[in-house]
C-alpha positions as CSV (number, residue, x, y, z in Angstrom):
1,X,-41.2,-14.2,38.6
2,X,-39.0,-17.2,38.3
3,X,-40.5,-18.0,34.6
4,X,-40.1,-14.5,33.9
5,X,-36.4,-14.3,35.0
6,X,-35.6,-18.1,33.4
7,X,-36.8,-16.6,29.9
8,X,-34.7,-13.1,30.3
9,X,-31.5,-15.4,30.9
10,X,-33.1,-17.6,27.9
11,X,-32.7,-14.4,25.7
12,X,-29.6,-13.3,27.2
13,X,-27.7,-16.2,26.6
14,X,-29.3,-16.6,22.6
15,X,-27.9,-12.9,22.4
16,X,-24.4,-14.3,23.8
17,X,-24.3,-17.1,21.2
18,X,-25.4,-15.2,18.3
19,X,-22.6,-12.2,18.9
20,X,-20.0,-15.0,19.5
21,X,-21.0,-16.4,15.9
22,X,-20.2,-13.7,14.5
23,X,-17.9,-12.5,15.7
24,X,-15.9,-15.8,14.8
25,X,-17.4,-15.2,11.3
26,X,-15.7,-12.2,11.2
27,X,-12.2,-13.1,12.5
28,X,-12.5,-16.3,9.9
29,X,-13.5,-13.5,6.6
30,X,-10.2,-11.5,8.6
31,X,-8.3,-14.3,8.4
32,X,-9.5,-15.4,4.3
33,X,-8.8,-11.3,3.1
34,X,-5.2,-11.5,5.0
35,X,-4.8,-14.3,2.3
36,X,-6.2,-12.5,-0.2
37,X,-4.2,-9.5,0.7
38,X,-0.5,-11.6,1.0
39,X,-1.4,-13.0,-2.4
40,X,-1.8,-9.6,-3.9
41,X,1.6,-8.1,-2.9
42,X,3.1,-11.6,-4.3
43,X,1.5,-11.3,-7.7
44,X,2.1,-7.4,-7.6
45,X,5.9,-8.1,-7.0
46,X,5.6,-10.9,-9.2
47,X,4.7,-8.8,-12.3
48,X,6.9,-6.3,-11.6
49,X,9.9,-8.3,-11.4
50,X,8.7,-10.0,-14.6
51,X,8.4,-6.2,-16.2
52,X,12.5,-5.1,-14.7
53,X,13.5,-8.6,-15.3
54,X,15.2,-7.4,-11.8
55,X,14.8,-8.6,-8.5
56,X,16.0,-5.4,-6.8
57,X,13.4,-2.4,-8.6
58,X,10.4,-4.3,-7.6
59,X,11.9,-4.3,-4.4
60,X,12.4,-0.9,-3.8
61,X,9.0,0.4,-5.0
62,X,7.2,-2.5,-2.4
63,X,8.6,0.2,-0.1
64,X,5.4,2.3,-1.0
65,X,3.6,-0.1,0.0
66,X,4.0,0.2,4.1
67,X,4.0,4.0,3.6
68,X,-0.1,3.5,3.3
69,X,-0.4,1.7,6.4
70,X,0.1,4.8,8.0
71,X,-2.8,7.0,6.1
72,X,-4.9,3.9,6.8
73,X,-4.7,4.3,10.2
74,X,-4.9,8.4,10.6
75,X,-8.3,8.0,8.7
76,X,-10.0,5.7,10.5
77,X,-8.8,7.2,13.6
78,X,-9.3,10.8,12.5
79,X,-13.2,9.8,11.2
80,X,-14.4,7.5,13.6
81,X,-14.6,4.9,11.5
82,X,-14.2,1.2,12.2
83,X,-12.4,-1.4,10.8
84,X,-14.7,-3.8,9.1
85,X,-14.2,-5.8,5.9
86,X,-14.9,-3.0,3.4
87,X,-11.6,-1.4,4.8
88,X,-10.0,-4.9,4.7
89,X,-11.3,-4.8,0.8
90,X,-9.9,-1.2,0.2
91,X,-6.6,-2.0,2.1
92,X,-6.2,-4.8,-0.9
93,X,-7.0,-2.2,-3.2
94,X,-3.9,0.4,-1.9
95,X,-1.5,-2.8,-2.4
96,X,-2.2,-2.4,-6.0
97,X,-2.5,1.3,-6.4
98,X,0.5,3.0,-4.0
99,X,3.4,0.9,-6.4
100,X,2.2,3.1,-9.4
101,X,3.9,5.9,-8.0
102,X,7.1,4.1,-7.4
103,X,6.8,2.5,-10.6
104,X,7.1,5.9,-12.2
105,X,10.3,7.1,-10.6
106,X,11.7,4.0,-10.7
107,X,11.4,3.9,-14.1
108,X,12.1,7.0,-15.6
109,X,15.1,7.1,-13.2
110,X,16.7,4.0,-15.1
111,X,15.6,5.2,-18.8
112,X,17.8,8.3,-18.0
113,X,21.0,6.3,-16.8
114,X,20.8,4.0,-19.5
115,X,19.6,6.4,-22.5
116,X,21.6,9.2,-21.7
117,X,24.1,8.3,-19.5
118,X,23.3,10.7,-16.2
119,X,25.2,10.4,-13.1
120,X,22.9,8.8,-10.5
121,X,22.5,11.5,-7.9
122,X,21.3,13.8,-11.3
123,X,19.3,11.0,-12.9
124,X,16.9,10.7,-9.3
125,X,16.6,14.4,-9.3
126,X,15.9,14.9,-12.5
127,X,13.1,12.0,-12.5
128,X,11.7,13.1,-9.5
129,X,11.1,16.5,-11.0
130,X,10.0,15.5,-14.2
131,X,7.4,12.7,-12.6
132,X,6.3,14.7,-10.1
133,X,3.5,16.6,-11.9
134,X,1.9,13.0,-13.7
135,X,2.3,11.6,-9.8
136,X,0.4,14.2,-8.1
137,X,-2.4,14.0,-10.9
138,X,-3.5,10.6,-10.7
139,X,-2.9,10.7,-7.2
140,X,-5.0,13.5,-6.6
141,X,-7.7,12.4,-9.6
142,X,-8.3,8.9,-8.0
143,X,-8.8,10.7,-4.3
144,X,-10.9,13.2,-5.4
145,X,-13.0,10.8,-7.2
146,X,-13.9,8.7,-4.2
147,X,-14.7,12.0,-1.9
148,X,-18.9,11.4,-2.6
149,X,-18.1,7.7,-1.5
150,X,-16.0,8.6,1.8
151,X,-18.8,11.0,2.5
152,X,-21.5,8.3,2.4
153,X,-23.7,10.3,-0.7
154,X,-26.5,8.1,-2.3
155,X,-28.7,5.9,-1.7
156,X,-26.7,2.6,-0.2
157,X,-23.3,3.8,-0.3
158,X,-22.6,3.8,3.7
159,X,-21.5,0.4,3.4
160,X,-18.5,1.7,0.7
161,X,-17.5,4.4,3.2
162,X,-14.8,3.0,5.2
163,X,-13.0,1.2,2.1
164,X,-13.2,5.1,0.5
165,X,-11.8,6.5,3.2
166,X,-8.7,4.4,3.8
167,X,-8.0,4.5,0.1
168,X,-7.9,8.4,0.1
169,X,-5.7,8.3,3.2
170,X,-3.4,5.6,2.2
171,X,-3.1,7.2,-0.9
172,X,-2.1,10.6,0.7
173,X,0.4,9.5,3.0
174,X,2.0,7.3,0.3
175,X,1.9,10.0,-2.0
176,X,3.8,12.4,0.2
177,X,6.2,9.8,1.2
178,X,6.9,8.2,-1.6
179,X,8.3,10.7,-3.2
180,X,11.0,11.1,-1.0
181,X,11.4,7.2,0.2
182,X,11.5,5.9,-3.1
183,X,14.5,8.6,-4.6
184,X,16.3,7.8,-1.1
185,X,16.1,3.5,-1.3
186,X,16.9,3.3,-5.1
187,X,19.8,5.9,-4.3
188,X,21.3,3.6,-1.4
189,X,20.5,0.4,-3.1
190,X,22.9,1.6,-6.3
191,X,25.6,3.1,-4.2
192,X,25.7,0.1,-2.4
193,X,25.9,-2.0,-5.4
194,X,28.5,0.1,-6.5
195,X,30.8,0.0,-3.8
196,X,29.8,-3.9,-3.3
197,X,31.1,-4.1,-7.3
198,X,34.1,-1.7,-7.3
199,X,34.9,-3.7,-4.1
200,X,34.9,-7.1,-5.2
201,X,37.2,-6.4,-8.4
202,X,39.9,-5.7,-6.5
203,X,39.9,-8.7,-4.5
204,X,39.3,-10.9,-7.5
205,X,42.5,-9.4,-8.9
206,X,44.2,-9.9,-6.0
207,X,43.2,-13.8,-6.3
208,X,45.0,-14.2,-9.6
């Protein structure tokens, strides 16, 4: 009996060590993807501001960027599914994707102020409505094609499920929310350059 229960304890305690080594493996590959993740949104913003030769657009479409957080976590929770690496992977992925939507309004919004002159409340609206059809598209085309992965169909693709599942959800929530987020930052960002502007002339005046 006493062999019997020293060898139970034996295995018990091999068990023990071997889930604590993993679990330390695992928080260290956490730890190397959050890196991995940082320096994606740094060389995302990076080319951006490169592209605007601007500080401030980049900026403002990174805002579409915390808006997937929130689909992220409704499909995990909404599936049952757990956080593991492959979401870590496919949450790098989103930090990529989610900006093109931003990039879109963004843009057109600032080829119609400076090509033909709109107002800036009519310039938003009118890029907004214009982009909203290519937005939905790609955004809907790029969900829709990893449906067979999020549902785990074919041979080996469970392990590709959870990063399929929190790219369709990030990219829904951002998708929705972006739309609106994006229109409303760029508008407050201008207008408050504008007052910042039309309030610094008169003090420089002032000063001669």
């Amino acid at each position: 009996m006493l062999y019997h229960a020293v060898n139970i304890k034996a295995e018990l305690l091999r068990r023990h060590v071997g889930f604590g080594a993993e679990v330390e493996e695992q928080a260290k590959a956490f730890n190397q993807l959050r890196m991995v993740l940082i320096l994606a949104l740094v060389l995302v913003y990076a080319v951006m501001a490169s592209q605007y030769e601007s500080l401030r657009d980049p900026f403002i479409i990174m805002f579409s960027v915390p808006t997937a957080a929130i689909g992220v976590v409704l499909a995990l929770k909404l599936t049952g599914t757990s956080f593991n690496m492959q979401a870590y992977i496919g949450i790098i992925m989103l930090a990529g994707i989610v900006v093109s939507n931003g990039i879109l309004l963004v843009d057109y919004t600032n080829v119609l102020r400076r090509r033909d002159g709109l107002p800036l409340r009519e310039a938003v609206e009118l890029a907004g409505r214009t982009r909203l059809r290519p937005i939905l598209m790609t955004s809907i085309a790029t969900a829709l094609g990893l449906v067979p992965m999020s549902l785990g169909i074919g041979e080996g693709s469970e392990l590709q499920v959870p990063l399929a599942r929190v790219v369709i959800g990030g990219l829904t929530t951002s998708l929705l929310i972006t739309l609106v987020l994006v229109p409303t930052v760029y508008t407050l960002f201008e207008e408050g350059f504008s007052t910042f502007r039309r309030g610094a002339k008169p003090a420089e005046g002032g000063a001669h």
